[in-house]
C-alpha positions in Angstrom: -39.7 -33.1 10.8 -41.2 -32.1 7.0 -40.3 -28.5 7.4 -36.9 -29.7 8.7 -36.8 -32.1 5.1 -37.7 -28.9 2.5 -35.4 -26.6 4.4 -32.5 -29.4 3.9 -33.8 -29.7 0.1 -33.7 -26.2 -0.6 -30.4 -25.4 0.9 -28.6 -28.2 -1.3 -30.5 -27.3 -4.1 -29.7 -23.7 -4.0 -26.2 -24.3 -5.9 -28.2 -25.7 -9.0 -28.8 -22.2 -10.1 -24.7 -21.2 -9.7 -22.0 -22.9 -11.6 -20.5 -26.0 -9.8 -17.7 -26.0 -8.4 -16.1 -28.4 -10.7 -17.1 -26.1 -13.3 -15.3 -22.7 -11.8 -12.2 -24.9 -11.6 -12.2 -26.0 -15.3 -13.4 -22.6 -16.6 -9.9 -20.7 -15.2 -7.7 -24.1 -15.6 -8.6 -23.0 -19.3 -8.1 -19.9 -19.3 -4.8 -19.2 -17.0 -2.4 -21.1 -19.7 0.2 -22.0 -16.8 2.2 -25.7 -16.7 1.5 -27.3 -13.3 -1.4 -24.9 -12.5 -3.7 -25.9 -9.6 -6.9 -24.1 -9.4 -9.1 -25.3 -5.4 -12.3 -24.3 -4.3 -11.8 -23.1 -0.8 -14.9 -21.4 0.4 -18.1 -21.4 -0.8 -21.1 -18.6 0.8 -24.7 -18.3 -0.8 -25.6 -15.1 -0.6 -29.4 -15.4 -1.9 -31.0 -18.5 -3.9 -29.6 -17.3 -6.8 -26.5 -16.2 -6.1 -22.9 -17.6 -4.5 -19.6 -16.2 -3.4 -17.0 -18.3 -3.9 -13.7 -17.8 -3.1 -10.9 -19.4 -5.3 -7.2 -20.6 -4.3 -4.7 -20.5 -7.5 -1.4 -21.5 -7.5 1.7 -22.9 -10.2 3.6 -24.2 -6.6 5.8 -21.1 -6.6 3.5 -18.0 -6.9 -0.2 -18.3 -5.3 -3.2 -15.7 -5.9 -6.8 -16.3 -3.8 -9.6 -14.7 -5.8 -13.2 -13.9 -5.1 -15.9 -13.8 -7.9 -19.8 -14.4 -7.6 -21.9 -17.6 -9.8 -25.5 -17.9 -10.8 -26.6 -19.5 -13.5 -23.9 -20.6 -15.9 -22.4 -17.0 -15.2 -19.1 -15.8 -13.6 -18.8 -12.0 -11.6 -16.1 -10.6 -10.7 -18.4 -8.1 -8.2 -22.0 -7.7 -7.7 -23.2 -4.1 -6.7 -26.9 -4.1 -5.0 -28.3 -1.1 -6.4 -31.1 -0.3 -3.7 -28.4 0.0 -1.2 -25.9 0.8 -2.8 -23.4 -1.7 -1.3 -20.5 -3.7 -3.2 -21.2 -7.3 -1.9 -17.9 -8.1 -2.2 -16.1 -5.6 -0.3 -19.2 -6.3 2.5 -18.3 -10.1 2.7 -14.4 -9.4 2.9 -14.8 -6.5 5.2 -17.3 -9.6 7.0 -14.3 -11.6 7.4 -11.7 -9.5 8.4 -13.9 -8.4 11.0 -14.3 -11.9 12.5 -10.5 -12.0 12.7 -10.1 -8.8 14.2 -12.5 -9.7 16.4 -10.5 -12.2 18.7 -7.7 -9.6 18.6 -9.8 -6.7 19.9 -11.5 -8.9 22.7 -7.8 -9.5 24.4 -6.5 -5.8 23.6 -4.7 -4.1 25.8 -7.0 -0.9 27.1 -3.4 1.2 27.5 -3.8 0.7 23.6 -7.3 2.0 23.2 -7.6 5.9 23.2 -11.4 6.5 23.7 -12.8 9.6 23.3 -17.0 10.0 24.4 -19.0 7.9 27.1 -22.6 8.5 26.0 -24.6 4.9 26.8 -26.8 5.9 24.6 -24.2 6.1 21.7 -23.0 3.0 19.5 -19.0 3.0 19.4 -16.9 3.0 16.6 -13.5 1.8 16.1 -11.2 3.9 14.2 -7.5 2.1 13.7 -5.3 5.5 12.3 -1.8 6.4 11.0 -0.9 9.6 12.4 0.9 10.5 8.6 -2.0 9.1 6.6 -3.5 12.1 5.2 -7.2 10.7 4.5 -6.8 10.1 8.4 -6.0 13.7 9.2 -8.9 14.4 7.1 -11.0 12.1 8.9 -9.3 13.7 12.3 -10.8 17.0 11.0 -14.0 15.7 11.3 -14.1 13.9 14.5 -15.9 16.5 16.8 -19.1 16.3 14.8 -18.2 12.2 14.8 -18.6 11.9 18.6 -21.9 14.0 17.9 -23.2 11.1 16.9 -20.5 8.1 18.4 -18.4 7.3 20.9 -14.7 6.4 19.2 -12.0 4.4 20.4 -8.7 4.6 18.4 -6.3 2.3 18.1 -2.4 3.3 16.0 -1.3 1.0 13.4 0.3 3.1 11.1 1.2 2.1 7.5 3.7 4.6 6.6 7.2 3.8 8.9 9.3 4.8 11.9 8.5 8.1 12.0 4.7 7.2 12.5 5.4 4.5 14.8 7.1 6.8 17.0 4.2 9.4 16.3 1.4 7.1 17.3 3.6 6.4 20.7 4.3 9.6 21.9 0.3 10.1 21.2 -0.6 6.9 23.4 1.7 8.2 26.1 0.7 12.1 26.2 -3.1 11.4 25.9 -2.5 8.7 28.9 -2.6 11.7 31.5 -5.0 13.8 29.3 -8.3 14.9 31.7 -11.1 15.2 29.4 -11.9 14.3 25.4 -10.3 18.2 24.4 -7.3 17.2 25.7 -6.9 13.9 23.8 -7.6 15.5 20.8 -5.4 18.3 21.0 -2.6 15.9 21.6 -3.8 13.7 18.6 -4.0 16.4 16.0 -0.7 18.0 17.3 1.1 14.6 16.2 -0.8 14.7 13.2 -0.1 18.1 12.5 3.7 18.4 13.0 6.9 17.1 13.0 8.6 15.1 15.2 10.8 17.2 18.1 11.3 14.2 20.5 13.4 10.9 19.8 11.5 7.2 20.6 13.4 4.9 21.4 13.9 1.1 19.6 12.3 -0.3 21.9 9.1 1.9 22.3 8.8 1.7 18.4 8.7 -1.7 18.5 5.7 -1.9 20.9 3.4 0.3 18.1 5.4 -2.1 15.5 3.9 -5.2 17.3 0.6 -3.9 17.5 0.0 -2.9 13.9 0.7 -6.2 12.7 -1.3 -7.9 15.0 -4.3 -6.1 12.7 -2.3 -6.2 9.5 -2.3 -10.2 9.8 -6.4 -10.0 10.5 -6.5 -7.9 7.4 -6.5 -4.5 7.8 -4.5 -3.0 4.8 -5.2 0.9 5.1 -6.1 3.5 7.2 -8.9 4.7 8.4 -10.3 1.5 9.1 -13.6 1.8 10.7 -16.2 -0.4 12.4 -18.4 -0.2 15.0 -17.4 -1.8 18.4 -20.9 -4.3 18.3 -19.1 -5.8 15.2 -16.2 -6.8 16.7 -16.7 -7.7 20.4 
């Protein structure tokens, strides 16, 4: 019951070394000089003792911004880089968060929509959601024999340039469907990649590779490559 009591004391006394809450909202009230601005606290993550991630809804009741910054002591961050590891906190806890929403979306996916490519148990599995007209993902295409070296990958199409790379990432799904070993499949892949279009997709086929990009757009995902590993998400 005692350690039970400190642990409670510690963790509500953690925010004493990070600006309040109350405090955040005055500090941009006064400095965003908008009539009728509103200014709400709508998450609120401690990182370490010292340090909080809070995340800040701001709105004049026409246009509306959420922003992220860090707090400790009576300071404000805009991003907090840990230099041992090199990693940017902030994109971690986003990248956190849209995980968790893809998450529930992966779970339910449809396995026609899944291309996988390696089945070594002893491999983790990473998730690689692709545009076949994105050119960092034809660089990343490049690449992906030595990536199964080390992972399995399943890919899943949700293009962010338009028709053209819907009906791509179709014709992919359907071609690698009948494909008899990894080669295949990525033969196929990097002939989509690597060409133009000599076959028409119809409306309604397009629509199907429409409907599943914006499943993950909604979750987050805003670019391509998008990469995690399967544990993450499952």
């Amino acid at each position: 019951m005692k350690k039970n009591i400190i642990l409670s004391i510690l963790l509500a006394s953690s925010t004493l070394f990070s600006a309040t809450n109350e405090e955040i909202i005055a500090h941009f009230k006064s400095k965003i000089n908008v009539p009728n601005i509103s200014v709400k606290i709508t998450s609120r993550k401690t990182v370490d003792d010292n340090l909080d991630y809070v995340t800040i809804f701001i709105t004049d009741g026409k246009e509306a911004e959420n922003i992220s910054v860090f707090t400790s002591g009576n300071y404000i961050y805009p991003d907090v880089i840990d230099i041992k590891s090199g990693i940017n906190l902030k994109d971690k806890i986003q990248k956190e968060a849209i995980n968790k929403k893809i998450a529930k979306i992966y779970r339910n996916e449809d396995p026609k929509n899944i291309i996988s490519l390696g089945s070594d148990t002893n491999k983790e599995t990473m998730v690689i959601f692709s545009d076949p007209e994105c050119p960092f993902c034809k660089k990343d295409l490049a690449n992906i024999e030595k990536t199964l070296k080390k992972y399995n990958i399943k890919m899943i199409f949700t293009p962010v340039h338009e028709k053209s790379a819907l009906e791509k990432s179709y014709l992919i799904y359907r071609d690698t469907k009948n494909a008899k070993n990894d080669a295949q499949k990525i033969k196929i892949i990097r002939k989509y990649f690597n060409s133009d279009l000599d076959e028409k997709v119809s409306d309604k086929n397009i629509k199907k590779i429409d409907e599943l990009r914006n499943k993950y757009f909604k979750a987050g995902i805003n670019g391509t490559p998008y990469k995690v590993m399967e544990k993450e998400i499952k």
